[in-house]
Structure formats: structure tokens, C-alpha cells
C-alpha positions in Angstrom: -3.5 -30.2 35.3 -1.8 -27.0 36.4 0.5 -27.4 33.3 -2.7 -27.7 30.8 -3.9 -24.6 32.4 -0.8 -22.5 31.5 -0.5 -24.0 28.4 -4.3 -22.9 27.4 -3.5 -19.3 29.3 -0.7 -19.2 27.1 -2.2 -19.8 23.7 -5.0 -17.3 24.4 -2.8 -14.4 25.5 -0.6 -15.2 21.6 -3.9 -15.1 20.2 -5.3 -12.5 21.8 -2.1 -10.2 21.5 -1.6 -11.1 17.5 -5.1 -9.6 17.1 -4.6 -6.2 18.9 -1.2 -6.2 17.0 -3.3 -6.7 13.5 -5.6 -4.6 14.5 -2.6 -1.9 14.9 -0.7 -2.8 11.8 -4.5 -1.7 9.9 -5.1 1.3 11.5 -1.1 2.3 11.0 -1.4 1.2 7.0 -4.8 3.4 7.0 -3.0 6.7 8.6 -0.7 6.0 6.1 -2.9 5.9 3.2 -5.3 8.9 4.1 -2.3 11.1 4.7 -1.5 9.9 1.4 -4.3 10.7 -0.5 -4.2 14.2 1.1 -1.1 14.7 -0.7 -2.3 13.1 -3.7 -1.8 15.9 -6.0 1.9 16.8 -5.3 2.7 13.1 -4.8 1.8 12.5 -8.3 3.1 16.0 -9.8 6.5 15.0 -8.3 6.2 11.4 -9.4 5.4 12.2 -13.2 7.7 15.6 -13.1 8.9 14.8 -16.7 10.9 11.1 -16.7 10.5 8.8 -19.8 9.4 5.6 -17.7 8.3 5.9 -14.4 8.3 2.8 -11.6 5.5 3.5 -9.1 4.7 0.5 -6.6 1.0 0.5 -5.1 0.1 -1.4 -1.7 -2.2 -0.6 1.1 -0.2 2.9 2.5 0.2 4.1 -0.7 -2.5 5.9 -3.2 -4.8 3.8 -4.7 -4.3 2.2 -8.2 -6.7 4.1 -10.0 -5.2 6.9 -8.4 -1.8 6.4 -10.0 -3.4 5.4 -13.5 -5.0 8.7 -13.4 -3.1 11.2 -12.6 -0.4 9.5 -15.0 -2.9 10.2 -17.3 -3.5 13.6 -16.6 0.5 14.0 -16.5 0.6 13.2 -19.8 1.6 9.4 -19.1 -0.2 5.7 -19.6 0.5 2.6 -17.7 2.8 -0.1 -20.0 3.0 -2.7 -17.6 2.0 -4.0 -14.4 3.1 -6.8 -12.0 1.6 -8.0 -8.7 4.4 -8.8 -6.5 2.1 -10.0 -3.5 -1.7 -10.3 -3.1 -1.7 -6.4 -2.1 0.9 -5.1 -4.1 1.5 -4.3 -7.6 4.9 -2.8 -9.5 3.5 -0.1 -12.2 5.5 1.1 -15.0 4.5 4.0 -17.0 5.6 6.0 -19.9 5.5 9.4 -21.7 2.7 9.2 -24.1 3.8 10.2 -27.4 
């Protein structure tokens, strides 16, 4: 009985520690992304500073898709390809618009 006990005590405290650590990887990822999208504007001037293609990869503590698509846009850019690599994350590639 006393083995059961631990066992159940056991299970509970993996369970309840992989949801605080969830919970911690979320808030991290959304730090990340806000301080981010405060630097939106230089991010993307330095990202399309002049280069003929440019590889961007987007996932949840970086800008925002539509962000990227964008300000490539406004940078004189447009989006040629893109590829998810995992459910939240995607491989952009732009080029110079001619």
C-alpha cells in the first residue's frame, strides 16, 4: 500500500512540476517576443539592409509573420518561398523586388 502511495505522490509531483515548467517556457518565449517587437523596426532595417535573398525563420520569440512580410515589403523586398519546419515555425525566404 505504502508503495501505491509513493508511486501516486510521484506521478503528481512530474505532473505538477512539467506544468509550472510549461507555464515558464511561455512566459520566457513571450518576453522574448515583446522585446522583439519593440525592436521591430531595427530588426527588420538590419535584416533587409540590402542582400539579394534573405532567410528569415519565424517561431513564437521571434516577430510575427506578417511582421516580416511587411516590413520586407516596405524594404523593398517580397516573400518567394516559405516552409513550415514545425507546427510553430516557418523558414522565409525573400528577395529584392525588381
Amino acid at each position: 500500500m505504502g508503495f501505491i502511495v509513493v508511486a501516486v505522490v510521484i506521478v503528481f509531483g512530474g505532473l505538477i512540476f512539467a506544468g509550472w515548467a510549461g507555464f515558464a517556457l511561455f512566459l520566457s518565449a513571450e518576453h522574448l517576443r515583446k522585446k522583439a517587437e519593440a525592436n521591430a523596426p531595427a530588426i527588420l532595417d538590419e535584416t533587409f539592409s540590402g542582400a539579394e535573398d534573405v532567410v528569415v525563420k519565424v517561431n513564437l520569440e521571434s516577430l510575427p509573420y506578417e511582421r516580416y512580410v511587411l516590413g520586407a515589403k516596405e524594404r523593398g523586398y517580397r516573400l518567394a518561398n516559405e516552409t513550415s519546419t514545425t507546427e510553430n515555425s516557418k523558414t522565409l525566404i525573400f528577395e529584392r523586388a525588381r
